[in-house]
C-alpha positions in Angstrom: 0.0 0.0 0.0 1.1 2.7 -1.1 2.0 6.3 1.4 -1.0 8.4 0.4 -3.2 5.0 0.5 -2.2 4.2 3.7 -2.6 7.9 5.7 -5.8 7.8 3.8 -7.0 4.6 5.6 -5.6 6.1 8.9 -7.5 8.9 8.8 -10.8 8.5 6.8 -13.1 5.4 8.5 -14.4 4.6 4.9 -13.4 4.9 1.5 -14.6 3.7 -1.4 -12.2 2.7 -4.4 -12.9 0.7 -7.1 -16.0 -2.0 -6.0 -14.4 -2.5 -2.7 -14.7 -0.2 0.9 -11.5 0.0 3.1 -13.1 0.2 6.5 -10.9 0.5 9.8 -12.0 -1.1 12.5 -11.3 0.8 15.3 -13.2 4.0 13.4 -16.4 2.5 13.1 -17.2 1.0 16.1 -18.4 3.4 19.1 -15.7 3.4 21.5 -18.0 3.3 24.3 -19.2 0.1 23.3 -16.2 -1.7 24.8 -16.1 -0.1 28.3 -19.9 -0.6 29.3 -20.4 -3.4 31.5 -23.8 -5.9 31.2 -25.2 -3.5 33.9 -25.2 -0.5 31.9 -26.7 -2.4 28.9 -29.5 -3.2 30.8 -30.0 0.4 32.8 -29.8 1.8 29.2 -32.3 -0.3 27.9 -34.1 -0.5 30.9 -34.5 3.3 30.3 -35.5 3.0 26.7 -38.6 0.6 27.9 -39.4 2.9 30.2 -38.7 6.2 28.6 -36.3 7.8 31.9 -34.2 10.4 29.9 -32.3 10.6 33.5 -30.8 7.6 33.6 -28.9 7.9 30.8 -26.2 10.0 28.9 -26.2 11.3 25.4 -23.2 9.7 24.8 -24.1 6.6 26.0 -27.7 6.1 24.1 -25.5 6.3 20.9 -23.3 4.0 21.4 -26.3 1.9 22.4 -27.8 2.8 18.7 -24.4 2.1 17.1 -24.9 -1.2 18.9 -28.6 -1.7 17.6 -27.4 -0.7 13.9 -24.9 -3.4 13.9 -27.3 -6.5 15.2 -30.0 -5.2 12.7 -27.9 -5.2 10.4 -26.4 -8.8 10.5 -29.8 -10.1 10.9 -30.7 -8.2 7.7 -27.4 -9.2 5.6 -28.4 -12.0 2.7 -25.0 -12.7 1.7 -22.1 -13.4 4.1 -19.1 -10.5 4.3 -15.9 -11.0 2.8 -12.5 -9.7 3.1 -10.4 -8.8 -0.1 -6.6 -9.3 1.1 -4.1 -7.8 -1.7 
């Protein structure tokens, strides 16, 4: 890969070239996602059910949407992802 390529990939999540989309990672998953514990899943979606805006933060309700994007989505795929290595 090729300099510009490569701080390209570093520093834009997604980029289309050609047929194929260069994703990294670590830029598309919400970085909250991996410090909440199985209690704050539940106290966020516990506050969902029940509508308590109090409960939780702004911050925190997206990541739980980033979360809720991704599962939809995998149940909704039809074919199964690949990964173009070059």
């Amino acid at each position: 890969m090729d300099r510009e390529r490569r701080n390209l990939y570093f520093t834009i999540p997604t980029i289309k070239q050609n047929m194929y989309t260069i994703v990294d990672p670590k830029k598309v998953v919400h970085p909250l996602r991996k410090t909440l514990s199985d209690d704050d899943w539940q106290r966020i979606t516990n506050a969902i059910l029940e509508d308590i805006v109090e409960d939780v933060t702004i911050t925190e309700l997206d990541a739980y949407a980033d979360f809720m994007y991704d599962l939809s989505a995998s149940k909704l795929q039809t074919v199964a992802g690949t990964t173009v290595l070059q």
